[in-house]
LOTOR-996841 format. One record per residue (C-alpha): residue in three letters; x, y, z. Coordinates in steps of 0.02 Angstrom, whole numbers, plus 50000, padded with zeros to 5 digits. Layout:
! residues N
alaXYZ/...
! end
This chain:
! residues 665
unk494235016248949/unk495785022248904/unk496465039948799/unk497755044648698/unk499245051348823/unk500345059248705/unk500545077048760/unk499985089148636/unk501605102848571/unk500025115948516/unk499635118048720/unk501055128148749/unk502185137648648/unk503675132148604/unk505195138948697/unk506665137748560/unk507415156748639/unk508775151448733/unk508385155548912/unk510275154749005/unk512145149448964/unk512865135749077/unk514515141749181/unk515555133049285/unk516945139749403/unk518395132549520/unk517375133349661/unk515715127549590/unk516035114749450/unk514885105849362/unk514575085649387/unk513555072349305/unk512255074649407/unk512055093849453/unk512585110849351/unk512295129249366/unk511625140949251/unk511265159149230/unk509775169549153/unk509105185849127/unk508265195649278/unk506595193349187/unk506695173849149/unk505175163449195/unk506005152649303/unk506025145249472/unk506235132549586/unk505525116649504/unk505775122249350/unk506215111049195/unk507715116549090/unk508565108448926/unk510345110248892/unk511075109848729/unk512945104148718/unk514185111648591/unk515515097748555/unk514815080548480/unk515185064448591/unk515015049748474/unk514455061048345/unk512925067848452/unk512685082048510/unk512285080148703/unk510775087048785/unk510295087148956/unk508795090849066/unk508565094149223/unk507525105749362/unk508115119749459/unk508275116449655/unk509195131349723/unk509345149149646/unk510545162749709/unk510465181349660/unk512205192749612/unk513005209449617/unk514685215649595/unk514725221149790/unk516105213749898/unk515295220850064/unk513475227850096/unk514385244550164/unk514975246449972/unk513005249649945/unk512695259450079/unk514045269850035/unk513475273249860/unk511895278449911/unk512705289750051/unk511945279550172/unk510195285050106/unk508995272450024/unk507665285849947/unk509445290649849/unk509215277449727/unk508185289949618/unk509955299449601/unk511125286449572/unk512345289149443/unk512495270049388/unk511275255249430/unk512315241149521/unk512385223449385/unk511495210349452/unk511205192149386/unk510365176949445/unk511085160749460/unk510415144349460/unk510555126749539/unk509795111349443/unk510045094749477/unk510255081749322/unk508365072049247/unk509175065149113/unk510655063248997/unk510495061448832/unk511275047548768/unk511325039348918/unk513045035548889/unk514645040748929/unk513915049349088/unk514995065749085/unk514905081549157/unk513555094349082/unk514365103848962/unk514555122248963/unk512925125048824/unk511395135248801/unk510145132448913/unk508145133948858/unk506345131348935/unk505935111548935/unk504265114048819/unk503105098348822/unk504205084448728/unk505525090948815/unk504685087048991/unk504005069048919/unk505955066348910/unk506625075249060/unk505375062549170/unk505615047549052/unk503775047349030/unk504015043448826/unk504275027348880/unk502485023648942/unk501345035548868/unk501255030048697/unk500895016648581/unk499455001948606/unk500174995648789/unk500445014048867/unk500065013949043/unk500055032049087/unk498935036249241/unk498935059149253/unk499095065049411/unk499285084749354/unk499925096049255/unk501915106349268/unk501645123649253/unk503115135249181/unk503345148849092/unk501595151149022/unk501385130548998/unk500365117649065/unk501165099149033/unk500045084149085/unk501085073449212/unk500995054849194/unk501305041549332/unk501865024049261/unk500535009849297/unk501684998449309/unk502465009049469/unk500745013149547/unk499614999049566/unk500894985749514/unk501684973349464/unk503524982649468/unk502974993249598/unk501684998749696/unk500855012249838/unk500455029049851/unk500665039049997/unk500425057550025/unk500885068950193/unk500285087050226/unk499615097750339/unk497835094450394/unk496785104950324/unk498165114350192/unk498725100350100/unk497175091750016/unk497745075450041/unk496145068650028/unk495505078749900/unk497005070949796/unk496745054149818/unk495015058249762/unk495665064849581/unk496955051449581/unk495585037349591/unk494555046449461/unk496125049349341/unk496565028049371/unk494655021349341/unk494715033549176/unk496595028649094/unk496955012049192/unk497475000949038/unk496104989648975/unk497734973748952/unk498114977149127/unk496514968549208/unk495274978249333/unk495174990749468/unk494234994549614/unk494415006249774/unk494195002149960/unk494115018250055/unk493905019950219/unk493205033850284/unk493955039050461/unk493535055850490/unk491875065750485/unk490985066950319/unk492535066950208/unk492225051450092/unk490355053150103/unk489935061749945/unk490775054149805/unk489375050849681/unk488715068949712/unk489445084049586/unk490495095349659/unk490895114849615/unk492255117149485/unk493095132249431/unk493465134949245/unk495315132049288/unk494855116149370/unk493995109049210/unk495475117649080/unk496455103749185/unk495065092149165/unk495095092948992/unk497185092748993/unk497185075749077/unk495655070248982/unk494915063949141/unk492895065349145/unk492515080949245/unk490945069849334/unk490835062349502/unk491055044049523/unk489755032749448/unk489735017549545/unk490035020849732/unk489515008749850/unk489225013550036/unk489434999950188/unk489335007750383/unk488734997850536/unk487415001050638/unk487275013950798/unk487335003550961/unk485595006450993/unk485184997450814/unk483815010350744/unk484825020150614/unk486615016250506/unk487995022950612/unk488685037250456/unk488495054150428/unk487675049350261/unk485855047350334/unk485025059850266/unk483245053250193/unk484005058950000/unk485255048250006/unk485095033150176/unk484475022850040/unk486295018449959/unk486925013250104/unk486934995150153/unk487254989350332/unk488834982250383/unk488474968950516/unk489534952350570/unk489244937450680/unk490094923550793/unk490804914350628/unk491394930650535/unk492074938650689/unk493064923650778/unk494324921850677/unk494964940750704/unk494414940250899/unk496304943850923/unk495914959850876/unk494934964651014/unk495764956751145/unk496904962951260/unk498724952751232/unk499254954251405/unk497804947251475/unk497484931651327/unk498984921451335/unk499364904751213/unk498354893851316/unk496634906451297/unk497394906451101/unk497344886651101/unk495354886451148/unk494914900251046/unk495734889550897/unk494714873350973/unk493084883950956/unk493534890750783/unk493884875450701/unk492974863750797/unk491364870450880/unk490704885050757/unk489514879450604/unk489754860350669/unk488654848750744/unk489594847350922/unk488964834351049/unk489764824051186/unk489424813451323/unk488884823151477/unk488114837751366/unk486284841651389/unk486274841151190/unk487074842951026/unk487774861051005/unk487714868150816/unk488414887150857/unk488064898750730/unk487824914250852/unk488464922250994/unk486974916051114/unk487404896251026/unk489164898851104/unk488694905651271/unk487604889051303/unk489074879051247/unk490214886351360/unk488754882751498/unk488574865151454/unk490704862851457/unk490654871351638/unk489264862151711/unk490284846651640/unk491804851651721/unk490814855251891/unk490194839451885/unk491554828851855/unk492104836852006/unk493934842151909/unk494794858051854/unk494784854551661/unk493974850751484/unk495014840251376/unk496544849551439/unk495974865151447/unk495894873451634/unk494114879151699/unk494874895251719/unk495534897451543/unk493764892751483/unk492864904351601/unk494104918351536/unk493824915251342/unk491924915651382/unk492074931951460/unk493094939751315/unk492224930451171/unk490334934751278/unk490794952151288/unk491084956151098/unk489264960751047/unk489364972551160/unk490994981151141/unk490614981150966/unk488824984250978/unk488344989050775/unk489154982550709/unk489384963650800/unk487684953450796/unk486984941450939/unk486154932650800/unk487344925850701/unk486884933850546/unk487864945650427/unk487804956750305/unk489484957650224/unk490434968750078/unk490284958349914/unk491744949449940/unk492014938549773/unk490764949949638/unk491674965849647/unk491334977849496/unk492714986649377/unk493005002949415/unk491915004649594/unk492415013149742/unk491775005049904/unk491725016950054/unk491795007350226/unk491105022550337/unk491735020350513/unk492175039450566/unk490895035350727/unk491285020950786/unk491985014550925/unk494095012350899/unk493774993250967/unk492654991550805/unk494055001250682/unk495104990150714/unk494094976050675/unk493294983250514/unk495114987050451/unk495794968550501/unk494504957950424/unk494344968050267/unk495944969350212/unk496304949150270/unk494884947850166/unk495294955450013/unk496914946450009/unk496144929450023/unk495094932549884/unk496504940149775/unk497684924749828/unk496134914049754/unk495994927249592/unk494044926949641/unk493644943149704/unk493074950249551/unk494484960549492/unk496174959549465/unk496804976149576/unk496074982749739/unk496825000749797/unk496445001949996/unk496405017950054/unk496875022850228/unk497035041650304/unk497755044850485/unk499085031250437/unk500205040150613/unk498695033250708/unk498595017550624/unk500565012650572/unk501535022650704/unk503375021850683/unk503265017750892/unk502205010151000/unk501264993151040/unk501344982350886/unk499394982050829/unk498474967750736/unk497994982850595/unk499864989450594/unk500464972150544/unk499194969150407/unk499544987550346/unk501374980350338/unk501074966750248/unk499964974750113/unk501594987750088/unk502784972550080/unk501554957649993/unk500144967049915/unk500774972949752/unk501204954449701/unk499324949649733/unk498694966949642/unk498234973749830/unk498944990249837/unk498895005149970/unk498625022749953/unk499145030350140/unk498905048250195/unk499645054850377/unk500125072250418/unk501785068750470/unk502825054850366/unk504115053650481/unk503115046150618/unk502505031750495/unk503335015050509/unk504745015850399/unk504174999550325/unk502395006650258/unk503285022950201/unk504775016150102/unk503845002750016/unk502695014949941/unk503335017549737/unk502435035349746/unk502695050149856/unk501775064449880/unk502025079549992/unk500815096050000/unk501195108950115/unk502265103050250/unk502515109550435/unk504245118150455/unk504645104650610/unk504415090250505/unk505335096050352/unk506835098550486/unk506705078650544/unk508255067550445/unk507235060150324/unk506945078650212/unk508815081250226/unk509015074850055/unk507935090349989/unk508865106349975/unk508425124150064/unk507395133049935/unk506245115949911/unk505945115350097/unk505625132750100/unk504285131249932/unk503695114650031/unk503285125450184/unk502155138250068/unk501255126649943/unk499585131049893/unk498025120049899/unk498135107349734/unk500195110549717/unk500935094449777/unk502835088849750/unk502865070449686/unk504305056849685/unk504095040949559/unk505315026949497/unk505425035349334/unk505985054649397/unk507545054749466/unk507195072449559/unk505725075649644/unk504475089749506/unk502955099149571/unk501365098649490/unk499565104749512/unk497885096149513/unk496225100949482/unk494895100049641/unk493975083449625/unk492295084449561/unk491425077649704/unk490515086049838/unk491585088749983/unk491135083350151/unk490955101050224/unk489595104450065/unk488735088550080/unk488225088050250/unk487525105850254/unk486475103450103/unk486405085350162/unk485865086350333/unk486025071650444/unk484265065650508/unk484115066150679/unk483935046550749/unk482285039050751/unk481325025950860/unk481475008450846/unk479595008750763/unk480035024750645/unk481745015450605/unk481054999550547/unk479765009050454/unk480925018550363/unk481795004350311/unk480454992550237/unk479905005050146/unk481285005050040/unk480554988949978/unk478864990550014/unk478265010849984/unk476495004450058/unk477365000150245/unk476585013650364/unk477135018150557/unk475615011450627/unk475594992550551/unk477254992350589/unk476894994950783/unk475514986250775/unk476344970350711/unk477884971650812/unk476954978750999/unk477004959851094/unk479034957751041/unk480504963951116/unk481514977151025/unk483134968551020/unk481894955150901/unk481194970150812/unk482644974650737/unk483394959650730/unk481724955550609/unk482094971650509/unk483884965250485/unk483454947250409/unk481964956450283/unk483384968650232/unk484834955150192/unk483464944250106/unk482414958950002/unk480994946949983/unk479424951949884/unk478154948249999/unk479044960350147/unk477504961750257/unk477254944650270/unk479194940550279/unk479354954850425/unk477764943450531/unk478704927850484/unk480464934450549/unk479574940850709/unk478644922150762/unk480154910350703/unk481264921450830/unk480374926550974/unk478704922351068/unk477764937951143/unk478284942951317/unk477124933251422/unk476884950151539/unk476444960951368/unk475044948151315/unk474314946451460/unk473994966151490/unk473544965951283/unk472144953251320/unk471554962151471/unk471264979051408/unk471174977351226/unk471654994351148/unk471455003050991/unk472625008650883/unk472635023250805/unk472935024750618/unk474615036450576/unk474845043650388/unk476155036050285/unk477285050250314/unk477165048950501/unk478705037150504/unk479685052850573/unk481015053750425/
! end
């Protein structure tokens, strides 16, 4: 749904007063591209402040006007020497009281050039009047009349610019955000102090609300890396009235998200989904993220050390991948035909390919050396494990919708817990993922915006060159062609790959750390900005676009979602049940009649590991008859431990009945 994005002259008043005169001297002369102005000591301006100059003389028979925002301000007196002052006040400061004359004093200004109009010639700014940019005036200044208005605008609010008593909405292009001229976002700040974050959460809310209707769809991919943080996005959060003023200026629903769709893997032990979004309100929503041999494979890279798999180990991986998995695979020698589908399928084709090599009394398998195979067996064998959770032994998965994605749906992938082996593989396969399916145009949308906190951990300017740093590059250098665009958030930009940074059409900056705004790449910025940098308050944040030549500051409202910090205290996590109270739990999500004691009644002769590998085929299937699909699971995979039945039929035992709400949570 889109709104009108004209901003509204009535929201502010209108500043026709002239604020300042232009001047220019010998020794500070005006250019094309930066003048000076002064004002009266009581002018509401500052640094980042949006100014209009008015020309005198006609060029072309139009009178010129120029806008542009103050960067450096400098405060005068008629003093040559401090010890003039001291010596008027007779060295005494509590003299000023007595002073015969008050000292003159004026305030000069730096502002570097937004726009000329005409465009054409580019000349120096004139020596005119200079007055408070009101809202047209700042529509201009950032070029933003270009794309806010009419049937095709494509003006995305990010905040509102603040001066002088008025609040200006602040339009991003698009076009320059999520493609196809540009594309990225990325934001740096202090933990904690800039709301990085908390920005990207507004950001996504502003896009699903004004995105352009001709411009396709739009869904988010967030993963969520640290603690609780994206956890709580279809939950209200507390606004202030401030907060929804903005609101209400950006015409961006003041509501939390309405279609969020949770994914997290499960804990190693397999009772309980591996988030901090367990509690028994809200476990329901979230579905379990769990891969097998065929999903997994073709990313095993990932996980495996480079120094120890060389090209031949990357030959018979490629051999398995294409030739073994989800085939029928026999051969002479073979103690039958092989169809892997699972982890366990592969182990007893690598035993059958050994034994055939031992008995052949050689060193290799259709050129492959018995020691390359018995390495790749270890590696591959050993993945379950590492990845325990989230990797299955059965061969079964339960995947993000890949190819039915909704308009306007964020999808959290909640990893903050698990293992960094298992990051790294969530990250590789689901951005390789999304790109296939965008490639193809079947993924169910038309634009997917990934985002990614803690890019210094995951796209380090140094360091070993990572699986997930190159697919992070290529998403900053491919993705905006395909409509795959990243939004990236790191404390410190300069220790980003250059590559992910500079290819990102947006920049943001909250408050920044005094040693980072001294590295080369904020020399461009002058003194006062990297001093107001260093001092920003939560929701100010300094943004560069395509479309503003000079970087402007604006302000957002707080999201209105719960935040992490709020959710999990009035969302406690639930502490982690048994393997009997987990599976109980869980069926009764689809079957409210399930109690505790059928449930270990049904499932006492099996192992656990079949258990929950039971629980896991009734969840992906949802049949409608669970009770009887939960037996079925348990016979077709397992037979009951010999050891168990025999002590069953020996001394029967009762069992006693448990309430329905004796599950444990």
């Amino acid at each position: 749904m889109t709104h009108s994005l004209v901003p509204s002259p009535a929201l502010a008043p209108s500043p026709r007063t002239p604020l300042g005169r232009v001047v220019a001297t010998e020794r500070k002369p005006n250019t094309p591209h930066e003048f000076h102005f002064w004002t009266a000591l009581d002018a509401p301006v500052g640094i980042g402040t949006i100014v209009r100059v008015e020309g005198h003389t006609p060029v072309d028979a139009v009178i010129p006007q120029v806008y542009g925002v103050i960067m450096e301000g400098f405060s005068y007196s008629d003093l040559q020497s401090p010890l003039h002052d001291v010596l008027g006040y007779d060295g005494q400061p509590v003299g000023g009281a007595f002073s015969p004359t008050e000292r003159t004093e004026i305030r000069l200004y730096t502002a570097h050039v937004l726009r000329h109009v005409p465009e054409e010639p580019l000349q120096p700014v004139p020596l005119g009047t200079v007055y408070l940019a009101d809202d047209q005036d700042v529509a201009m200044a950032l070029r933003m009349d270009g794309y806010i208005a009419g049937e095709r605008a494509t003006g995305i609010p990010v905040g509102v610019y603040r001066a002088g008593g008025m609040k200006s909405p602040i339009f991003l292009d698009a076009d320059f955000l999520v493609g196809p001229e540009a594309a990225h976002l990325n934001i740096s700040g202090v933990s904690g102090l800039a709301t990085k974050t908390s920005a990207i959460e507004f950001f996504l809310q502003s896009i699903f609300a004004h995105f352009p209707e001709h411009r396709g769809t739009v869904a988010a991919v967030c993963f969520n890396v640290k603690g609780p943080d994206l956890c709580f996005l279809d939950q209200p959060g507390r606004l202030e009235e401030s907060d929804r003023e903005i609101y209400e200026l950006l015409k961006v629903p003041a509501t939390p998200f309405e279609k969020v769709r949770y994914f997290a893997p499960y804990t190693a032990r397999g009772y309980a989904l591996n988030t901090l979004r367990s509690n028994e309100a809200l476990a329901g929503t979230v579905t379990p993220l769990t891969w097998g041999l065929a999903e997994v494979l073709q990313f095993a890279e990932v996980l495996m050390n480079k120094d120890d798999v060389d090209a031949k180990s990357d030959a018979l991986i490629d051999f398995i991948r294409e030739r073994v998995v989800g085939k029928d695979f026999e051969e002479q020698g073979f103690s039958r035909t092989h169809r892997v589908q699972s982890f366990a399928d592969l182990d007893a084709w690598f035993r059958d390919v050994l034994r055939k090599v031992e008995d052949s009394n050689g060193d290799t398998w259709r050129t492959h050396h018995a020691a390359t195979i018995r390495k790749v067996r270890n590696r591959l064998s050993n993945l379950s494990t590492r990845c325990a959770g989230l990797v299955t032994d059965d061969g079964l998965a339960s995947d993000i919708p890949f190819g039915s994605f909704d308009d306007r749906t964020v999808y959290v992938v909640d990893v903050a817990n698990v293992e960094e082996d298992a990051q790294d593989l969530v990250f590789a396969r689901v951005v390789s993922k999304l790109r296939e399916h965008l490639e193809r145009r079947d993924l169910g949308v038309d634009h997917v915006i990934v985002f990614v906190d803690e890019l210094n951990k995951y796209a380090p300017h140094d360091g070993a060159d990572t699986y997930v740093r190159k697919m992070l590059l290529d998403i900053a250098e491919r993705g905006r062609y395909l409509g795959l665009v990243l939004f990236g958030a790191e404390q410190f930009r300069s220790q980003v790959h250059r590559r992910v940074v500079g290819n990102a059409g947006t920049t943001l900056y909250g408050r920044m750390d005094a040693d980072e705004l001294s590295t080369p790449g904020y020399q461009v910025l002058s003194p006062a900005v990297k001093a107001r940098l260093a001092t920003l308050d939560k929701g100010q944040l300094m943004v560069r676009h395509p479309h503003f030549t000079q970087p402007i500051f604006i302000r957002f409202p707080r999201p209105s979602v719960m935040t992490g910090r709020e959710g999990v205290e009035r969302f406690p996590q639930a502490p982690e049940p048994t393997a009997a109270q987990a599976v109980t739990r869980d069926l009764r999500r689809l079957d409210p009649t399930i109690e505790l004691g059928w449930v270990q009644q049904t499932a006492l002769l099996y192992d656990e590991s079949v258990v929950l590998a039971a629980r896991n085929a009734v969840m992906r299937t949802r049949p409608e008859q669970v009770k009887s699909a939960f037996t079925r699971e348990l016979q077709r995979r397992a037979t009951p431990s010999a050891q168990v039945a025999e002590v069953v039929t020996a001394k029967p035992r009762a069992i006693r009945p448990f309430s329905p709400d004796e599950y444990g949570g």
